[in-house]
PDB file with SEQRES, HELIX, SHEET and CRYST1 records, atoms N, CA, C and O in Angstrom:
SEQRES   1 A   88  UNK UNK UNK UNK UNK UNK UNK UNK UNK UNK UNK UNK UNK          
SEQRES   2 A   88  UNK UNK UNK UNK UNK UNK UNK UNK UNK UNK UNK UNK UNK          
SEQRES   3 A   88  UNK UNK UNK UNK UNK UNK UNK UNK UNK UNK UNK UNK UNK          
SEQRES   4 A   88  UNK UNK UNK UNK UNK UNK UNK UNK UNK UNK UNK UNK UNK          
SEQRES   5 A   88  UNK UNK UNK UNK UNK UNK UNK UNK UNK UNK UNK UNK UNK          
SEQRES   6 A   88  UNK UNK UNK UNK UNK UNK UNK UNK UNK UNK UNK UNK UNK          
SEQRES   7 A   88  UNK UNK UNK UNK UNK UNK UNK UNK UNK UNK                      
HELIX    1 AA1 UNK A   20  UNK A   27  1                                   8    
HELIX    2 AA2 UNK A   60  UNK A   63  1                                   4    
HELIX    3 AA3 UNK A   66  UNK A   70  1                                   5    
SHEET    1 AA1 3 UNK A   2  UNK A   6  0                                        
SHEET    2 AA1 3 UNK A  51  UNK A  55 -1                                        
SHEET    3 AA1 3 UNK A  36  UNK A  38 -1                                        
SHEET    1 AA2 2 UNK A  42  UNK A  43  0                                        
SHEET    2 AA2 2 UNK A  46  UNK A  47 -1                                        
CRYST1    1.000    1.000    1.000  90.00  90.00  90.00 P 1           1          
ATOM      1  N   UNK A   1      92.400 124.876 103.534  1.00  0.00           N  
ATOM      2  CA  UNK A   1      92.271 124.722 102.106  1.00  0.00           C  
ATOM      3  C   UNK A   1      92.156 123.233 101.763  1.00  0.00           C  
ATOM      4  O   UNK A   1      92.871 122.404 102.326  1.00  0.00           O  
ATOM      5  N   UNK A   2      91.162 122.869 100.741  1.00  0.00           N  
ATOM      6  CA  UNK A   2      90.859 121.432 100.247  1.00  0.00           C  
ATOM      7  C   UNK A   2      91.509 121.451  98.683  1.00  0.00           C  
ATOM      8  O   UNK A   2      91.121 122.112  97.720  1.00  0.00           O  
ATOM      9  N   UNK A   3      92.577 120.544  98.766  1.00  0.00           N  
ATOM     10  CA  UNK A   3      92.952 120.454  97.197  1.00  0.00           C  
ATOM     11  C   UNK A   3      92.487 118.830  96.547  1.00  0.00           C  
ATOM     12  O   UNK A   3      92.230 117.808  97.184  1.00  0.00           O  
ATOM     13  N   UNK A   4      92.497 119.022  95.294  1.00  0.00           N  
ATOM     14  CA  UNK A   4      91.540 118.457  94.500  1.00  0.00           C  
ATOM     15  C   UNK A   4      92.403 118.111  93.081  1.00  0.00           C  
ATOM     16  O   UNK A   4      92.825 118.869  92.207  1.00  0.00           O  
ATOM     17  N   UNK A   5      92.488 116.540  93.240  1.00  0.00           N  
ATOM     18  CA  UNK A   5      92.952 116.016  91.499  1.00  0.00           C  
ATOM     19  C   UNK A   5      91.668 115.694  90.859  1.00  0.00           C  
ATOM     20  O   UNK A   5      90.887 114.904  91.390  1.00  0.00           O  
ATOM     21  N   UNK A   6      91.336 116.466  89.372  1.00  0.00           N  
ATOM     22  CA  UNK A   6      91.045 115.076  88.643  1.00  0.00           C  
ATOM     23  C   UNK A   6      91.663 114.747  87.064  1.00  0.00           C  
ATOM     24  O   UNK A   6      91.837 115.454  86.072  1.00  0.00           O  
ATOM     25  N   UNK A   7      91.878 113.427  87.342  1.00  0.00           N  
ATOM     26  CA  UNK A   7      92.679 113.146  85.822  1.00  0.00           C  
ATOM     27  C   UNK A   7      91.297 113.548  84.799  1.00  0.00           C  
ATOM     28  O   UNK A   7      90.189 113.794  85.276  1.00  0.00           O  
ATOM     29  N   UNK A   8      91.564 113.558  83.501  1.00  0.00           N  
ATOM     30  CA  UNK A   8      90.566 114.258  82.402  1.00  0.00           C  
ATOM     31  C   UNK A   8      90.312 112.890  81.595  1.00  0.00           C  
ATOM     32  O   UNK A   8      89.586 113.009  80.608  1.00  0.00           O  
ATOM     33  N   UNK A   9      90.822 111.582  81.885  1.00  0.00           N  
ATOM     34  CA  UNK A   9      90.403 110.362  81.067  1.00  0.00           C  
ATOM     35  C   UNK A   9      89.465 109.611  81.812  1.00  0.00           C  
ATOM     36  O   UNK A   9      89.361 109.373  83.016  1.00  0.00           O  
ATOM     37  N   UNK A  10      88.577 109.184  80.466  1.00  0.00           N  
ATOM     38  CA  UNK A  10      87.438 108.700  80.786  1.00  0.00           C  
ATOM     39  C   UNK A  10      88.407 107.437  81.323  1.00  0.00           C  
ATOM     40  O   UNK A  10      89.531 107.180  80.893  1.00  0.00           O  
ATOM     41  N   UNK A  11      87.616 106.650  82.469  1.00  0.00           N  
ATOM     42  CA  UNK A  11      88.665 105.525  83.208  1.00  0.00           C  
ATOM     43  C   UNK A  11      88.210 104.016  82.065  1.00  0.00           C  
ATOM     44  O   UNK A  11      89.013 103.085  82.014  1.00  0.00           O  
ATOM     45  N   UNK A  12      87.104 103.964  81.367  1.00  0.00           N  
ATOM     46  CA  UNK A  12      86.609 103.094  80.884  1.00  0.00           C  
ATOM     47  C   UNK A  12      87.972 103.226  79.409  1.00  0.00           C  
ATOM     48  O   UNK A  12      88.837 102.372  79.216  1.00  0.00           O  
ATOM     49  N   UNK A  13      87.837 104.167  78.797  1.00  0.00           N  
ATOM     50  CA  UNK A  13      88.061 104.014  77.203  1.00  0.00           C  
ATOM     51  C   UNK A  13      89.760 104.870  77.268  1.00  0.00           C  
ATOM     52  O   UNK A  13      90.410 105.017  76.233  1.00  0.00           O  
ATOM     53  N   UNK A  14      90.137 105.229  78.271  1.00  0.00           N  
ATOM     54  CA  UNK A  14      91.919 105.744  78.690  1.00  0.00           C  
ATOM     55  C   UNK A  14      92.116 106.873  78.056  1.00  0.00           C  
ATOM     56  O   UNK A  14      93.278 107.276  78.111  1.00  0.00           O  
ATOM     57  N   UNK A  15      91.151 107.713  77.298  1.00  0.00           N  
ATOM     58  CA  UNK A  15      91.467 108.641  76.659  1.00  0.00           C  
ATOM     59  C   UNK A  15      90.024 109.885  77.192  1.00  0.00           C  
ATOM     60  O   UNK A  15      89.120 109.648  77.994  1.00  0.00           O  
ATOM     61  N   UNK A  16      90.248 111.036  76.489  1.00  0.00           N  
ATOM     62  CA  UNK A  16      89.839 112.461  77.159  1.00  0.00           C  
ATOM     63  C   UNK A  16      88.775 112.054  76.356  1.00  0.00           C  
ATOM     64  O   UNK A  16      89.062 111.725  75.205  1.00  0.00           O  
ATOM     65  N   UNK A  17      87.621 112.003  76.705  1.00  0.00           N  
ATOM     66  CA  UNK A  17      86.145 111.891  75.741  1.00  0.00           C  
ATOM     67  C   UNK A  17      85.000 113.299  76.336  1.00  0.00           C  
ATOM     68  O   UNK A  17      83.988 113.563  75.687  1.00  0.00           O  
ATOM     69  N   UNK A  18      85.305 113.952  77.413  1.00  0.00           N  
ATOM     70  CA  UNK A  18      84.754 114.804  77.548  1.00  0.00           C  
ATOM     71  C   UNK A  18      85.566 116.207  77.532  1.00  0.00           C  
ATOM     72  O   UNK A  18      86.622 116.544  78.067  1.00  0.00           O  
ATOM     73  N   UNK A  19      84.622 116.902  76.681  1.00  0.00           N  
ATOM     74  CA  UNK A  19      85.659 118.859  76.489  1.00  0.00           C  
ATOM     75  C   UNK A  19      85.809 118.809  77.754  1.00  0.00           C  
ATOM     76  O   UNK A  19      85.265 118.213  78.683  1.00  0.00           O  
ATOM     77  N   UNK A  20      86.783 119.662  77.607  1.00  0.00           N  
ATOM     78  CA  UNK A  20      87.390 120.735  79.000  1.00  0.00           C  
ATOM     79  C   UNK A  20      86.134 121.472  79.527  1.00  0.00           C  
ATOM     80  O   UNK A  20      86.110 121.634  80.747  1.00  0.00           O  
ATOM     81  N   UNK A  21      85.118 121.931  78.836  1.00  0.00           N  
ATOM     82  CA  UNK A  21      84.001 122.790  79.166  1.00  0.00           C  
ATOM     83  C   UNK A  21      83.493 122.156  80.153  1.00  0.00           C  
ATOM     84  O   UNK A  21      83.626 122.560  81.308  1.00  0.00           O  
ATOM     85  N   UNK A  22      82.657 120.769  79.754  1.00  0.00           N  
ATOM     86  CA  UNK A  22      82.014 119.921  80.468  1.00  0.00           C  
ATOM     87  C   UNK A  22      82.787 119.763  81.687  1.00  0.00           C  
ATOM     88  O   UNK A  22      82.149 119.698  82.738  1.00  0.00           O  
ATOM     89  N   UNK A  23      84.313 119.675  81.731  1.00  0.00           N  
ATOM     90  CA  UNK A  23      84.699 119.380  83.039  1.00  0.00           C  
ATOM     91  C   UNK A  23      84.369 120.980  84.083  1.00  0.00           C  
ATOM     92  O   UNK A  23      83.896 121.185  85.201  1.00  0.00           O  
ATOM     93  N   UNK A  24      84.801 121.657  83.215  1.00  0.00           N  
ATOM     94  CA  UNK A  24      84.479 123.345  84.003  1.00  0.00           C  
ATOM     95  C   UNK A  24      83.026 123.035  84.490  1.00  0.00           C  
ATOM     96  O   UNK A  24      83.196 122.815  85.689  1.00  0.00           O  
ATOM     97  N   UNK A  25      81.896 122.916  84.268  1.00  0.00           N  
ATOM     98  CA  UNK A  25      80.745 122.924  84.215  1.00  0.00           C  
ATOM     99  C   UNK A  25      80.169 121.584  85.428  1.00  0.00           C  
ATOM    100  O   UNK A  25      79.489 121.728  86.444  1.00  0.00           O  
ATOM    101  N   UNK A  26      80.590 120.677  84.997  1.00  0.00           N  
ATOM    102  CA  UNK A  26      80.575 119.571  86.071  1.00  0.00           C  
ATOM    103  C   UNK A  26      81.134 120.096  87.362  1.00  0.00           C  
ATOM    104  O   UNK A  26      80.455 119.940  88.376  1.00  0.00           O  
ATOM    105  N   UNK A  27      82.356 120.733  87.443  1.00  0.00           N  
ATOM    106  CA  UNK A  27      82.939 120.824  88.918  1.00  0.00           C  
ATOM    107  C   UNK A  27      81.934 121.931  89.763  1.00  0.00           C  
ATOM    108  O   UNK A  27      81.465 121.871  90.900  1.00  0.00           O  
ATOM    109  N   UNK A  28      81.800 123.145  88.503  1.00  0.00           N  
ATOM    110  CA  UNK A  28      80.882 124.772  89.117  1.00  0.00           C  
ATOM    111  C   UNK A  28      79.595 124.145  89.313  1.00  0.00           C  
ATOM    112  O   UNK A  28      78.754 125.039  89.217  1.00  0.00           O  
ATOM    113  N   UNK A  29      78.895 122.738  89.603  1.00  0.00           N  
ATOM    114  CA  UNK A  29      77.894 122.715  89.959  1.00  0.00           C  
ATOM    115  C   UNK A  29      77.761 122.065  91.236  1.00  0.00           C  
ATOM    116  O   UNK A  29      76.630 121.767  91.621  1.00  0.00           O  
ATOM    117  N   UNK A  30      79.130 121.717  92.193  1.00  0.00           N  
ATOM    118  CA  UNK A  30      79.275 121.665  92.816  1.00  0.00           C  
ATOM    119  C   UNK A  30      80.238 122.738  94.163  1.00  0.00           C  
ATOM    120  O   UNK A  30      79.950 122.911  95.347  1.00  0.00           O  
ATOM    121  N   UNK A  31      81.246 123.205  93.461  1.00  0.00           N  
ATOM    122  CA  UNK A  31      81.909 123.793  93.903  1.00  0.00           C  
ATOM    123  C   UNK A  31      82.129 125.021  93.480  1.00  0.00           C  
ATOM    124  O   UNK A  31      82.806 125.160  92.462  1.00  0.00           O  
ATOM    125  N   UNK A  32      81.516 126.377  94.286  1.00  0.00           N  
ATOM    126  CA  UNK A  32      81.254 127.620  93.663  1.00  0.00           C  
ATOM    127  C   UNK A  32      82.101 128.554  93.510  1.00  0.00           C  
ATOM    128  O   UNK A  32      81.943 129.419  92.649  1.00  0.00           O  
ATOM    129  N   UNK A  33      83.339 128.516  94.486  1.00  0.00           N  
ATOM    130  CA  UNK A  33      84.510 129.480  94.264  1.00  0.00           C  
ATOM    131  C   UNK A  33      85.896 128.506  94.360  1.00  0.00           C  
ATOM    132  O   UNK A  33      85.927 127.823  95.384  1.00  0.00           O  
ATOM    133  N   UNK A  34      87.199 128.324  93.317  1.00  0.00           N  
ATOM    134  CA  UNK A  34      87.849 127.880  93.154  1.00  0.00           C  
ATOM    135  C   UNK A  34      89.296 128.295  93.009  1.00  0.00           C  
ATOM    136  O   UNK A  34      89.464 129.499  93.203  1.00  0.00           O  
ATOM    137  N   UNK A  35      90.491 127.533  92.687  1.00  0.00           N  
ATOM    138  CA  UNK A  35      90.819 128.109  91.377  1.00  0.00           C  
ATOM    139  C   UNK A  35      91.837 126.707  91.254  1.00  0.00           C  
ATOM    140  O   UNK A  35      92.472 126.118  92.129  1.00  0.00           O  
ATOM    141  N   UNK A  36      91.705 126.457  89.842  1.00  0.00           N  
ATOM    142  CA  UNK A  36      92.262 125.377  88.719  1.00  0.00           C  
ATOM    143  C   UNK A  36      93.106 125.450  88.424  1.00  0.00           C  
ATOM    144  O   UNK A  36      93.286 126.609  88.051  1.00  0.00           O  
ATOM    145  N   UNK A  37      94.349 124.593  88.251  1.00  0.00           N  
ATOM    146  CA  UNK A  37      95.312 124.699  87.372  1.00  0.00           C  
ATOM    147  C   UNK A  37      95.498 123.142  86.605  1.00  0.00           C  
ATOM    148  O   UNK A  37      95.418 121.990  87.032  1.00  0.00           O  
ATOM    149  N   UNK A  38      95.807 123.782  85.154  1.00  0.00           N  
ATOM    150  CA  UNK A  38      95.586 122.639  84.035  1.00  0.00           C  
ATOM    151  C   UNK A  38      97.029 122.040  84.536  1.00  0.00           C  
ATOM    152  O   UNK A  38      97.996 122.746  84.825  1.00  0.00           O  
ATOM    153  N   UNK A  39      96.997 120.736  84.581  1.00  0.00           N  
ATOM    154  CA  UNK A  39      98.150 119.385  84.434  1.00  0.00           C  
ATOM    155  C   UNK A  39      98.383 118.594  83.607  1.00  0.00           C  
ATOM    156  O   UNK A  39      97.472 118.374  82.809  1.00  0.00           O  
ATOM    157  N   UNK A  40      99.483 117.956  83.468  1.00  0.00           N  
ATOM    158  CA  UNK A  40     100.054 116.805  83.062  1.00  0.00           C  
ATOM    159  C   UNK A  40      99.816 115.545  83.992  1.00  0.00           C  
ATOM    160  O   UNK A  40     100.038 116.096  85.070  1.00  0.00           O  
ATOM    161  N   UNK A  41      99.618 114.674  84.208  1.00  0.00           N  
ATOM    162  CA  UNK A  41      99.563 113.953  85.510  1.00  0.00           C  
ATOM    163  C   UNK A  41      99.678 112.335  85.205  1.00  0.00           C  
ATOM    164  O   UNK A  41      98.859 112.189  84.297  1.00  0.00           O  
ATOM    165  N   UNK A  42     100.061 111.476  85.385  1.00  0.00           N  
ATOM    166  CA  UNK A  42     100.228 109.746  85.274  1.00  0.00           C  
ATOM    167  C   UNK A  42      99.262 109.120  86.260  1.00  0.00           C  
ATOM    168  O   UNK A  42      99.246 109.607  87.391  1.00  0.00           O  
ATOM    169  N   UNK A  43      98.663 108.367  86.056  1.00  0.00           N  
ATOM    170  CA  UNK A  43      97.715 108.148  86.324  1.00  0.00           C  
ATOM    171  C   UNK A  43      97.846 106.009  86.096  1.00  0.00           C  
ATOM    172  O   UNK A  43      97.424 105.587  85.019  1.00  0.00           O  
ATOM    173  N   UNK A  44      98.193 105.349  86.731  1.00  0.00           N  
ATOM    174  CA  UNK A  44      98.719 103.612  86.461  1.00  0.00           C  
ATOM    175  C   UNK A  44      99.497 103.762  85.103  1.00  0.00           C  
ATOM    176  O   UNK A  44      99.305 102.926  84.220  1.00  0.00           O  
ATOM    177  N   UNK A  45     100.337 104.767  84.920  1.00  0.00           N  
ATOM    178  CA  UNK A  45     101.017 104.610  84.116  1.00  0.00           C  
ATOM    179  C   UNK A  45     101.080 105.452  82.779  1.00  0.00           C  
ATOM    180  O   UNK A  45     101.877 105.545  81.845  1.00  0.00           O  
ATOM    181  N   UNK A  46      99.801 106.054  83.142  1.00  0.00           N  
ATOM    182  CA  UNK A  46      98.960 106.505  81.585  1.00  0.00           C  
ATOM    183  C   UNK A  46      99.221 107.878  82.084  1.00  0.00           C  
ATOM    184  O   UNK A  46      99.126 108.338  83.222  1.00  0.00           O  
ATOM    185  N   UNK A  47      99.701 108.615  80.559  1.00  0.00           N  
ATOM    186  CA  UNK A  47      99.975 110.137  80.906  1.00  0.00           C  
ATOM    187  C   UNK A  47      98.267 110.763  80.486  1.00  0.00           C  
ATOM    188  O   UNK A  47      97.417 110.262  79.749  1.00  0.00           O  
ATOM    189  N   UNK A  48      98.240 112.004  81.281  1.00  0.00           N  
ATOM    190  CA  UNK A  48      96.443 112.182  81.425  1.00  0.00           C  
ATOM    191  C   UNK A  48      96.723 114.406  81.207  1.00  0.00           C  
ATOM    192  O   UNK A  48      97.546 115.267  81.518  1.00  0.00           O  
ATOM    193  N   UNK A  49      95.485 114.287  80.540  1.00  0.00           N  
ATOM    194  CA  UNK A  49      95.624 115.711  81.503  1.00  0.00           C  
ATOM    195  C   UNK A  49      94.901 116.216  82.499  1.00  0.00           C  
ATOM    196  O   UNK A  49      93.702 116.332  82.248  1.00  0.00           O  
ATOM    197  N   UNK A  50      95.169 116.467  83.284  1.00  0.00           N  
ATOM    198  CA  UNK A  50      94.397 116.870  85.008  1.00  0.00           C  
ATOM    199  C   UNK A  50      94.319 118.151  85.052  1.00  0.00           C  
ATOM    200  O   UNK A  50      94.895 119.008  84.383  1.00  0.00           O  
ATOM    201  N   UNK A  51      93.429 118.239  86.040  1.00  0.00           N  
ATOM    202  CA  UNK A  51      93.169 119.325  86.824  1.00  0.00           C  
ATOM    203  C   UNK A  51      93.559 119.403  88.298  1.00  0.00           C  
ATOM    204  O   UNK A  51      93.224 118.559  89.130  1.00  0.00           O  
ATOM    205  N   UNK A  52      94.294 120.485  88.552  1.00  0.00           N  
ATOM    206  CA  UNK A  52      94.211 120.078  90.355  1.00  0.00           C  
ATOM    207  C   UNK A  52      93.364 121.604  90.755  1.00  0.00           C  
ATOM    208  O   UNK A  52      93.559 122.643  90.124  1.00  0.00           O  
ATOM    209  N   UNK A  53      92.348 121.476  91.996  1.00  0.00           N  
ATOM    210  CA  UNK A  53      91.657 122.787  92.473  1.00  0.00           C  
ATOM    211  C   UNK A  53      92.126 122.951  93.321  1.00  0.00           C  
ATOM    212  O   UNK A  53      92.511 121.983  93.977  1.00  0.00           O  
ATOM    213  N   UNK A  54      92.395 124.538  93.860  1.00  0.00           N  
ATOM    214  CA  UNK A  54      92.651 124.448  95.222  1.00  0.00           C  
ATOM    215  C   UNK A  54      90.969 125.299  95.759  1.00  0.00           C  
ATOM    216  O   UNK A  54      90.434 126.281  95.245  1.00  0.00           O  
ATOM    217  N   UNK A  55      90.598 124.632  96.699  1.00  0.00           N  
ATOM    218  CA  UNK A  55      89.446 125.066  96.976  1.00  0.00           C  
ATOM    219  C   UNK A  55      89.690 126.058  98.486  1.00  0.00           C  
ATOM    220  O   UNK A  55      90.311 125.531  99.410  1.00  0.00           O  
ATOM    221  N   UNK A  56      89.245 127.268  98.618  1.00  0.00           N  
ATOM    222  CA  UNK A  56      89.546 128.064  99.622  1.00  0.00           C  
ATOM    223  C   UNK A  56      88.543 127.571 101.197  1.00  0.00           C  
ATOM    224  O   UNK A  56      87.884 128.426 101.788  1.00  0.00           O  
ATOM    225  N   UNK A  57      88.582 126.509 101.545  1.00  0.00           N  
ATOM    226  CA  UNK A  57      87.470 125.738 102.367  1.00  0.00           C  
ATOM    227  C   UNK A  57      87.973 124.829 103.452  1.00  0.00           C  
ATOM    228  O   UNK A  57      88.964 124.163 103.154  1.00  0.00           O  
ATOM    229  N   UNK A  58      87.541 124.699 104.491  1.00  0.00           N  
ATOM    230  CA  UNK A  58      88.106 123.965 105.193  1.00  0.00           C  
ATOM    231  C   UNK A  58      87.175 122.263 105.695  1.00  0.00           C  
ATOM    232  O   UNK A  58      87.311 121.463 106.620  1.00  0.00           O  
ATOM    233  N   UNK A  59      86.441 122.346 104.733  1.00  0.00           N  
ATOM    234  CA  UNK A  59      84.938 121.497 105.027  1.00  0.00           C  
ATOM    235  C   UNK A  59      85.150 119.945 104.059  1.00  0.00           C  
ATOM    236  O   UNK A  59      84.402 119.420 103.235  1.00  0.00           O  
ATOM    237  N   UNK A  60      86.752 119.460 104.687  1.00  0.00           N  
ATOM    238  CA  UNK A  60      87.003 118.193 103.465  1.00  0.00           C  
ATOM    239  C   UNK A  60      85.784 117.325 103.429  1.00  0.00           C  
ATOM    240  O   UNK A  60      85.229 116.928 102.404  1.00  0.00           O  
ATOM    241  N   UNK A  61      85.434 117.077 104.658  1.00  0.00           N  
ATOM    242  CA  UNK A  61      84.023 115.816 104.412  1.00  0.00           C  
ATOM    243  C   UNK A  61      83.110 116.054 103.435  1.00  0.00           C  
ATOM    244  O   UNK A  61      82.684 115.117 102.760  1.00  0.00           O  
ATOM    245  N   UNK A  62      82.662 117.433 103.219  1.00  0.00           N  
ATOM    246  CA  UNK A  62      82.027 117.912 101.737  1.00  0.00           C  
ATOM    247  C   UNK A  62      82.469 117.918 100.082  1.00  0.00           C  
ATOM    248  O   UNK A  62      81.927 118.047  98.984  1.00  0.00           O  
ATOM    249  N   UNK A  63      83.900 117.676 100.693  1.00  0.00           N  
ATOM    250  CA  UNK A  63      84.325 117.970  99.217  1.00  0.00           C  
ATOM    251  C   UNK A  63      85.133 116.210  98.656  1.00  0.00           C  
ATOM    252  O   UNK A  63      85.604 115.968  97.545  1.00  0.00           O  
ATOM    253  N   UNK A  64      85.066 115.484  99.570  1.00  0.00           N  
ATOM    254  CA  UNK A  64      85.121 113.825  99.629  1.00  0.00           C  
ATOM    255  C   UNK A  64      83.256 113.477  99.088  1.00  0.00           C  
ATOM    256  O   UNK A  64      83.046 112.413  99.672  1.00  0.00           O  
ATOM    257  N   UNK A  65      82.580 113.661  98.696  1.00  0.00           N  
ATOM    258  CA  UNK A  65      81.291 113.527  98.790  1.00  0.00           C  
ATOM    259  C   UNK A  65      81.224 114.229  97.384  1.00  0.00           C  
ATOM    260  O   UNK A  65      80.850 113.486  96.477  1.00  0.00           O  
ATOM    261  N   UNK A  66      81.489 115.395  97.076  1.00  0.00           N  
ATOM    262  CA  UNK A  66      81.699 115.920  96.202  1.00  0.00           C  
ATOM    263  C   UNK A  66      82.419 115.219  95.186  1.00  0.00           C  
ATOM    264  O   UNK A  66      82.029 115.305  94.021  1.00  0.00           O  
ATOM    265  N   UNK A  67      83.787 114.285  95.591  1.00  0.00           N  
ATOM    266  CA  UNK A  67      84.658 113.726  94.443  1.00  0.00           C  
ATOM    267  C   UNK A  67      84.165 112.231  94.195  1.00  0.00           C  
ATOM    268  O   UNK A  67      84.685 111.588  93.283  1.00  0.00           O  
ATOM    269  N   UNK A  68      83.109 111.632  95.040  1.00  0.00           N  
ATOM    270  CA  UNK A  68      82.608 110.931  94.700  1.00  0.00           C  
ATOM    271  C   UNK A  68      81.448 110.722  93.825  1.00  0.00           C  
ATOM    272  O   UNK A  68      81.112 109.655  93.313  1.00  0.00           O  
ATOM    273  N   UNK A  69      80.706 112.201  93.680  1.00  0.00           N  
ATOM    274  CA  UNK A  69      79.397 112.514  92.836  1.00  0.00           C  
ATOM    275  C   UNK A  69      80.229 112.803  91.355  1.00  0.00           C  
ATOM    276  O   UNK A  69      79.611 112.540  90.323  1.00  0.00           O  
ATOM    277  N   UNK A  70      81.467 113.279  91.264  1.00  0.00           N  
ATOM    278  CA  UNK A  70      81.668 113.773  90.323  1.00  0.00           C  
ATOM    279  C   UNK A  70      82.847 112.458  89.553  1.00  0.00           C  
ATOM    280  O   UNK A  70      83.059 112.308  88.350  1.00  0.00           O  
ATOM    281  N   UNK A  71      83.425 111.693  90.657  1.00  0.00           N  
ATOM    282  CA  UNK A  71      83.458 110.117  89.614  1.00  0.00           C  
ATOM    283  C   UNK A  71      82.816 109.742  88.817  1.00  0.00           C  
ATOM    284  O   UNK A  71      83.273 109.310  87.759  1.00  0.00           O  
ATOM    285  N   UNK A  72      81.683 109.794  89.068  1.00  0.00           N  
ATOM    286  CA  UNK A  72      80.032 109.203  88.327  1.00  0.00           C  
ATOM    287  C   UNK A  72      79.647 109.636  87.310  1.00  0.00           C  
ATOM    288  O   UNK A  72      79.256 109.065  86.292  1.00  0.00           O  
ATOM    289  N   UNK A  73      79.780 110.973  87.636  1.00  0.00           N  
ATOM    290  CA  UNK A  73      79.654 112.545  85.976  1.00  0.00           C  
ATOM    291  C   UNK A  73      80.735 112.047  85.657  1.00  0.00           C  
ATOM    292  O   UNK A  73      80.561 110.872  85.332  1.00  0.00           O  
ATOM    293  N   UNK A  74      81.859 112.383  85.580  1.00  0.00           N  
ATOM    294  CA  UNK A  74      82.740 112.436  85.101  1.00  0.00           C  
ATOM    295  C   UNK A  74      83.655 111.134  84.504  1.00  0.00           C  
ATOM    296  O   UNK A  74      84.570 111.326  83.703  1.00  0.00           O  
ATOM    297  N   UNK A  75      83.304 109.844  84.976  1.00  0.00           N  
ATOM    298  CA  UNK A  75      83.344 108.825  84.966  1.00  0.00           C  
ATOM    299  C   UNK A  75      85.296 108.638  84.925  1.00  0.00           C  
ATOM    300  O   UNK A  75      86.146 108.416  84.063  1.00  0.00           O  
ATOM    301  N   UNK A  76      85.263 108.882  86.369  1.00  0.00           N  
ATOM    302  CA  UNK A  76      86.361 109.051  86.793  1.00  0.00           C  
ATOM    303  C   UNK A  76      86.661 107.767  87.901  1.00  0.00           C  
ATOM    304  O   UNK A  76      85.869 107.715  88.842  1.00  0.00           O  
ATOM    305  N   UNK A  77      87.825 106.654  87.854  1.00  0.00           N  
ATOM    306  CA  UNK A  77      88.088 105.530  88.693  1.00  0.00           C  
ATOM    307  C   UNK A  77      88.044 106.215  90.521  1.00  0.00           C  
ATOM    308  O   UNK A  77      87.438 105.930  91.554  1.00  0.00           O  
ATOM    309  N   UNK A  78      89.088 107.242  90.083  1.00  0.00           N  
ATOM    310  CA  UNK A  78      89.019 108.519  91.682  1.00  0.00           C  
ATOM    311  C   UNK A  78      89.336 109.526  91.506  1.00  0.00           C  
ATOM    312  O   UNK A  78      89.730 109.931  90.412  1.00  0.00           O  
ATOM    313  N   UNK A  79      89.249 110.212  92.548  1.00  0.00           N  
ATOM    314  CA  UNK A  79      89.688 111.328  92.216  1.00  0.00           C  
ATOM    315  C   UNK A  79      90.449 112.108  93.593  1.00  0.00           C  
ATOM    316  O   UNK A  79      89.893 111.946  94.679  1.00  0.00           O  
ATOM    317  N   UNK A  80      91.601 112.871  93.542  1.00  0.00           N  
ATOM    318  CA  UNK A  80      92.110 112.689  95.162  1.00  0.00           C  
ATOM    319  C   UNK A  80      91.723 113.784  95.543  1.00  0.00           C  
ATOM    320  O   UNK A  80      91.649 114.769  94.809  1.00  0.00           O  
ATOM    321  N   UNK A  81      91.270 113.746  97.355  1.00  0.00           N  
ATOM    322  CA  UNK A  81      90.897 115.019  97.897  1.00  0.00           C  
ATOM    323  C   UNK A  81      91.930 114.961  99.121  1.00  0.00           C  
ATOM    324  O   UNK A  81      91.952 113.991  99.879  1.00  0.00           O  
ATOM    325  N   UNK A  82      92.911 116.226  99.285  1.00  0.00           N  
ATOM    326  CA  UNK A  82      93.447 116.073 100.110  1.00  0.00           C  
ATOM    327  C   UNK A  82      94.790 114.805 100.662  1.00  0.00           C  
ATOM    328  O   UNK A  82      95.252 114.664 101.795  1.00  0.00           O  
ATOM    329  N   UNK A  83      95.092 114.133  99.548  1.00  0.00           N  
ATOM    330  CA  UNK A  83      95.907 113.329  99.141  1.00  0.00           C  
ATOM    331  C   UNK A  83      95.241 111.936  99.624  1.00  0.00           C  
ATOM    332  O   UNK A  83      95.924 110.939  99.858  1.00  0.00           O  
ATOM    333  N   UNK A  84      93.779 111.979  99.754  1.00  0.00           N  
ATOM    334  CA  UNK A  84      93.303 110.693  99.607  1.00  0.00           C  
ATOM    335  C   UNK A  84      92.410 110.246  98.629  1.00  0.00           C  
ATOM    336  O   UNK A  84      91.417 110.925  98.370  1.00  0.00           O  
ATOM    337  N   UNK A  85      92.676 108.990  97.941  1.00  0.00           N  
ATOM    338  CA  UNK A  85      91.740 108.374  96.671  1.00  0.00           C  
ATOM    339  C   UNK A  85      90.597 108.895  97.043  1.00  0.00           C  
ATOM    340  O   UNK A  85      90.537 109.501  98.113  1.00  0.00           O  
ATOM    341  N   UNK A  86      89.609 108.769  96.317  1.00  0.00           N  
ATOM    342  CA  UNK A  86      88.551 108.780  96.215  1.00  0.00           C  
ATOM    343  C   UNK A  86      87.402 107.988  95.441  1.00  0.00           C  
ATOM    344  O   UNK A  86      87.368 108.346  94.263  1.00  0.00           O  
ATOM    345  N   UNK A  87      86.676 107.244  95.680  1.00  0.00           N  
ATOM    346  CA  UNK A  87      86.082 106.546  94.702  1.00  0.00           C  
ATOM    347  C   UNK A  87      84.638 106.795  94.586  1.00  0.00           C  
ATOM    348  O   UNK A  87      84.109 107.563  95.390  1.00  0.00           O  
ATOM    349  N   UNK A  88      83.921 106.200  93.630  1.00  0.00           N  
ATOM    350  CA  UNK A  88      82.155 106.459  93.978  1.00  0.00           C  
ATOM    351  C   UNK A  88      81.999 104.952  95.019  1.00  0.00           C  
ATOM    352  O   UNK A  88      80.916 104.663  95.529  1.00  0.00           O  
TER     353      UNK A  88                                                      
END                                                                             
């Protein structure tokens, strides 16, 4: 199993600028079977709301590649796969 943070603040402006939808929608175009649970999460200090996935997969090098495409969408600083940062 590959688990998966991402905080929900834009990293530029510290606050949530994209719906929850868009984040649903951003992740299902990468990752086709899941399952999500909504968070609370701190993030340098800053309380955020996150997502963590647990992905049913054993293929981390795909899904490190994955949290780096979706920094970019999502305009996310990282995002952790497997309890490592992630950056674009």
């Amino acid at each position: 199993m590959v688990t998966m943070y991402i905080g929900m603040n834009d990293k530029d402006l510290h606050r949530q600028v994209l719906a929850d939808e868009a984040f649903y929608k951003a992740i299902g175009e990468y990752i086709e079977s899941c399952t999500i649970f909504e968070a609370k999460g701190l993030y340098h200090g800053e309380l955020e709301k996150s997502l963590k996935l647990e992905i049913y997969d054993e293929n981390e090098a795909y899904y490190i590649e994955v949290a780096k495409k979706l920094c970019i969408i999502l305009n996310q600083a990282e995002i952790i796969v497997n309890g490592k940062f992630i950056a674009a």
